[in-house]
Backbone bond lengths (Angstrom), bond angles and torsions (degrees), N, CA, C in turn:
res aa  C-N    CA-C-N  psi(-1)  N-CA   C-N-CA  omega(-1)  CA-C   N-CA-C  phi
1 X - - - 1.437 - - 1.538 110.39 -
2 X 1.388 126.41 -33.62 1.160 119.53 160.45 1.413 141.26 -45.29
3 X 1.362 102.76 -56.95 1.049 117.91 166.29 1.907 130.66 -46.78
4 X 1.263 92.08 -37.47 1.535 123.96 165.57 1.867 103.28 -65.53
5 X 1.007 112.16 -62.99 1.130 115.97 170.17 2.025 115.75 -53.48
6 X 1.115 116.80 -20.43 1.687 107.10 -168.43 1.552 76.54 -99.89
7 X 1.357 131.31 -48.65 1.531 111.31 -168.28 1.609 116.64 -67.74
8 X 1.326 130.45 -26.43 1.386 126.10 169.56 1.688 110.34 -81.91
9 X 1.169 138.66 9.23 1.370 167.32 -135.71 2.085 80.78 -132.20
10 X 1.150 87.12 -80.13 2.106 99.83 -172.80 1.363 73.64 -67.05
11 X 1.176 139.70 -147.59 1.376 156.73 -116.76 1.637 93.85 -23.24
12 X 1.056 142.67 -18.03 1.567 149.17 173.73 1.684 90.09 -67.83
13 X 1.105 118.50 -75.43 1.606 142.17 -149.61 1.444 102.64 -57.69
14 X 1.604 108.22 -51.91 1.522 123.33 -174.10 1.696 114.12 -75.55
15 X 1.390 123.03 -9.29 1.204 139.21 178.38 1.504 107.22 -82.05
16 X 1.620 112.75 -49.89 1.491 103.99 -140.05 2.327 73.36 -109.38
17 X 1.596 115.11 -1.15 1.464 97.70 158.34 1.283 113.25 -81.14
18 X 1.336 130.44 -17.98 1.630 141.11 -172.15 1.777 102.25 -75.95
19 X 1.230 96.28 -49.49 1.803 93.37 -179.09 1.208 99.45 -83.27
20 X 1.527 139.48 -39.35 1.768 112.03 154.19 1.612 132.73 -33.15
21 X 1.002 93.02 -55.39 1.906 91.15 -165.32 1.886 103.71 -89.47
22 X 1.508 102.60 -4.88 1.788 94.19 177.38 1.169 92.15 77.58
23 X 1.773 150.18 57.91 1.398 137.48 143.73 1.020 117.62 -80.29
24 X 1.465 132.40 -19.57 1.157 114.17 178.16 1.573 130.09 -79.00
25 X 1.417 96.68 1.06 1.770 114.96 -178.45 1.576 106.04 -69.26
26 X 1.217 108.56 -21.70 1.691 134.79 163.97 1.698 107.87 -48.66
27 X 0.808 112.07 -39.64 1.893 128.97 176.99 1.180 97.54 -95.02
28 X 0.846 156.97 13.98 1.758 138.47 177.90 1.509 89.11 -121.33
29 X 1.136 108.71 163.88 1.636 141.61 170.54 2.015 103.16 -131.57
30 X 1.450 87.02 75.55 1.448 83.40 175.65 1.785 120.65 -103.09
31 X 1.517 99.66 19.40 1.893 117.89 175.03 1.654 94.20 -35.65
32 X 1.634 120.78 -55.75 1.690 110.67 -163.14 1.278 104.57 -81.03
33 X 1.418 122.75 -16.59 1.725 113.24 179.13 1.772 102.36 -68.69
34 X 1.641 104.07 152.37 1.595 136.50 162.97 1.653 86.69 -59.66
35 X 1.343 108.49 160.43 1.530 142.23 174.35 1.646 92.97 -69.71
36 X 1.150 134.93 -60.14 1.642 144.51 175.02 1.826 105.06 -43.00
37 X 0.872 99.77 -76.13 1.514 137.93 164.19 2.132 80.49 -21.54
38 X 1.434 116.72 -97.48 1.559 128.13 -179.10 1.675 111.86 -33.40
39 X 1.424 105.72 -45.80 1.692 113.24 -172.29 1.784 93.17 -51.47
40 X 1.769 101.06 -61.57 1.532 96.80 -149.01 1.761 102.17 -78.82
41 X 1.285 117.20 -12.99 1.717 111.92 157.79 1.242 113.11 -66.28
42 X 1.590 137.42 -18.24 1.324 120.30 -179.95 1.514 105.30 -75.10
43 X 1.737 105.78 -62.86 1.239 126.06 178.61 1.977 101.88 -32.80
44 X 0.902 109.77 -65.54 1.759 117.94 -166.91 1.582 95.84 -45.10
45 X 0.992 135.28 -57.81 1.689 160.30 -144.51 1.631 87.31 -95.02
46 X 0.973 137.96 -63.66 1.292 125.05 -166.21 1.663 114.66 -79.18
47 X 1.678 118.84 -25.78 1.510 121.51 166.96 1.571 98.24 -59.38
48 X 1.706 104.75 -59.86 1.615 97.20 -173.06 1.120 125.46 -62.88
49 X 1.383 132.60 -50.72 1.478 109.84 173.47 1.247 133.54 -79.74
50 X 1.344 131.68 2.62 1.573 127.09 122.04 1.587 122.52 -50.89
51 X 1.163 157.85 -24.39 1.080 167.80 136.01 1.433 113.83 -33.88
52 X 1.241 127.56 -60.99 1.590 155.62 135.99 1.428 90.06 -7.78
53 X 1.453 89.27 -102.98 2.259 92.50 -164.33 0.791 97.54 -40.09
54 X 1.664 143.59 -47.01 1.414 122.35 -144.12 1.705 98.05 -68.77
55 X 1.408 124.53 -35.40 1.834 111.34 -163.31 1.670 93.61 -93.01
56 X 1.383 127.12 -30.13 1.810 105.52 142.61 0.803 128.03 -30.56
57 X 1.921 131.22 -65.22 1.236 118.72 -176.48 1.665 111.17 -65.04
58 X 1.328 109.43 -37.91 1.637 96.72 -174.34 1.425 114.88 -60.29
59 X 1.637 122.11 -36.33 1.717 109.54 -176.92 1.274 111.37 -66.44
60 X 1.688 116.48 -26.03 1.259 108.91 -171.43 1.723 106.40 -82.89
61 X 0.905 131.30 -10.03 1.423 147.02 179.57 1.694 91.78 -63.63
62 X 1.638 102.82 -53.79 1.924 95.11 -165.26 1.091 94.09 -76.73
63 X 1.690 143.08 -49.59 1.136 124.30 173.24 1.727 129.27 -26.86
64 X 1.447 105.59 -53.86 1.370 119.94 -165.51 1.688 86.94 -51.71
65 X 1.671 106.49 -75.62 1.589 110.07 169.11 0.993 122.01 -5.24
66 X 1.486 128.51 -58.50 1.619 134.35 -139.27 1.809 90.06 -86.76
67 X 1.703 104.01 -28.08 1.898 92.80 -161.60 1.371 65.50 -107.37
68 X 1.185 164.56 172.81 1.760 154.53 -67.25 1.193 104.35 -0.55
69 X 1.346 110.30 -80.05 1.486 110.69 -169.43 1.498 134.77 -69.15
70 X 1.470 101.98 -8.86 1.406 123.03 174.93 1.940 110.26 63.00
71 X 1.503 99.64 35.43 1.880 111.90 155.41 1.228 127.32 -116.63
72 X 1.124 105.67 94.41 1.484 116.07 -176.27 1.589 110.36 -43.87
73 X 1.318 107.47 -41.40 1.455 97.46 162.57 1.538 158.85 -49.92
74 X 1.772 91.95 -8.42 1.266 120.86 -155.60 1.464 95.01 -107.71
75 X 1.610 126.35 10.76 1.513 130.08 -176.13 1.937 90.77 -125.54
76 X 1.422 88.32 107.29 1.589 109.09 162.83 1.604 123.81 -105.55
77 X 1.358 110.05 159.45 1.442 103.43 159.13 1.163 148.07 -59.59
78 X 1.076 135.43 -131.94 1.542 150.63 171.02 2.162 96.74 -81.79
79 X 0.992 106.86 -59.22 0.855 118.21 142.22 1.723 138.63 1.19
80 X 1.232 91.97 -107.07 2.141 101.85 143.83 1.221 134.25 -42.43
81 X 1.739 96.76 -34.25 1.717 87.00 172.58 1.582 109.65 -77.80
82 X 1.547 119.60 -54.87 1.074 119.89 -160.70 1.901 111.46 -60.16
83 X 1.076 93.11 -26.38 1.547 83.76 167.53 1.782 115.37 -95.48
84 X 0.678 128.70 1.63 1.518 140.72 118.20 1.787 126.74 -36.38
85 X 1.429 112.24 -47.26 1.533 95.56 174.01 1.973 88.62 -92.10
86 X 1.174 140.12 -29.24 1.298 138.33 169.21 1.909 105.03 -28.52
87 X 1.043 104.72 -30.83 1.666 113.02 -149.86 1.945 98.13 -97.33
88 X 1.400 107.26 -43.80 1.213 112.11 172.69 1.398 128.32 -51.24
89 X 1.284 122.17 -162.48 1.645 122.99 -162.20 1.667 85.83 -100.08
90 X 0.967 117.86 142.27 1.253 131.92 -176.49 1.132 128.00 56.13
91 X 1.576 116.92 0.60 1.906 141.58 165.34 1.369 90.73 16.37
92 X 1.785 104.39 -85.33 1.688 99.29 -166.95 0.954 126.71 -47.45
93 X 1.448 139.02 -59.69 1.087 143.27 179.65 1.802 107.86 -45.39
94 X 1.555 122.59 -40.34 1.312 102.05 -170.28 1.698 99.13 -89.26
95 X 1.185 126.53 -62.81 1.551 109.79 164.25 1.318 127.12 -2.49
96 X 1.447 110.77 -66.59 1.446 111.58 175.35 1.539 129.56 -48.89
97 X 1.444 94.53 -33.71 2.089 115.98 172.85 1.456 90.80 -70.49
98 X 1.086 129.02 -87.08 0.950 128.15 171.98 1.534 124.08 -24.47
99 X 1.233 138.03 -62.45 1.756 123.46 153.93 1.355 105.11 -46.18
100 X 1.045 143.43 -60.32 1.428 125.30 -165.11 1.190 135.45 -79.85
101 X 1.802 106.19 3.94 1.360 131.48 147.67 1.887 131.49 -43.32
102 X 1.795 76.90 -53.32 1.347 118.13 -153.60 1.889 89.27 -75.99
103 X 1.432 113.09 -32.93 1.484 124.65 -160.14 1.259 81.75 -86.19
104 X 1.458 144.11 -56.65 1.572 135.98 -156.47 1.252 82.28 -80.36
105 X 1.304 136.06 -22.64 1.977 91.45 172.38 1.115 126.38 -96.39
106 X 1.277 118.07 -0.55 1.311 120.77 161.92 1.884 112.06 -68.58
107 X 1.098 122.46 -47.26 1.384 129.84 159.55 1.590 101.28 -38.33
108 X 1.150 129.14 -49.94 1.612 131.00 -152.73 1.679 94.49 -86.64
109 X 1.148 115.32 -29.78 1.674 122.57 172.72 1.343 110.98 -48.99
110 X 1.540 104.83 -57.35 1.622 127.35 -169.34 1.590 109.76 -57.89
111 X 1.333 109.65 -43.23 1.597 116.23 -168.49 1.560 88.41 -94.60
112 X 1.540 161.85 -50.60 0.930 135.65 99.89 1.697 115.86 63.26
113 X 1.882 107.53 -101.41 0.715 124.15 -166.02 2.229 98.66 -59.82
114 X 1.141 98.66 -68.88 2.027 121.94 171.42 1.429 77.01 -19.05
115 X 1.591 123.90 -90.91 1.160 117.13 -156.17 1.593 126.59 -89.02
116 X 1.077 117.51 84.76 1.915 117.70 171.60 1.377 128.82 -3.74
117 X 1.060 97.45 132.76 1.395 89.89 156.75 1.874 144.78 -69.28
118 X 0.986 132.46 124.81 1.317 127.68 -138.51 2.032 88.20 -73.75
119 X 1.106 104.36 172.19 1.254 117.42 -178.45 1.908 125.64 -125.56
């Protein structure tokens, strides 16, 4: 379970470095998009996949938890985590960043989808 836990831990890490540095603009074919059009695909893509790692890193966080303490019970989903940052000091407020992360990447999917992936 650990181990499980350090790899959803990286797939957290490697997500929310991808929506840092703008790599995934690397996959788009945005030649037919407006300059406006490019701004708000970066912006969308970079809220969401910071948003992304961040509830990666948190499940893998309860995972890590669950094999420390040796309770399997104590490893939840998406699920567990988010009511997990719910539970913390300012829960709402980060949840909500966190959903509206989760909402700009679904937006970033859509434009995404419009624009291909380059080949």
């Amino acid at each position: 379970m650990g181990v499980a836990a350090l790899v959803v831990i990286g797939v957290g890490v490697y997500q929310m470095v991808k929506g840092a540095k703008k790599s995934f603009m690397e996959e788009i074919d945005t030649s037919p998009a407006s300059a406006g059009q490019v701004r708000v695909i970066e912006r969308l893509g970079q809220v969401g996949y910071l948003a992304k790692g961040a509830a990666f890193v948190v499940v893998g966080g309860l995972l890590a938890y669950a094999a420390i303490t040796f309770d399997p019970e104590k490893s939840t989903g998406l699920d567990g985590a988010m009511r997990t940052i719910l539970q913390a000091p300012f829960g709402q407020w980060l949840l909500s960043l966190v959903a509206v992360g989760i909402a700009a990447f679904g937006v970033f999917c859509f434009f995404r989808a419009r624009y291909p992936q380059r080949t």
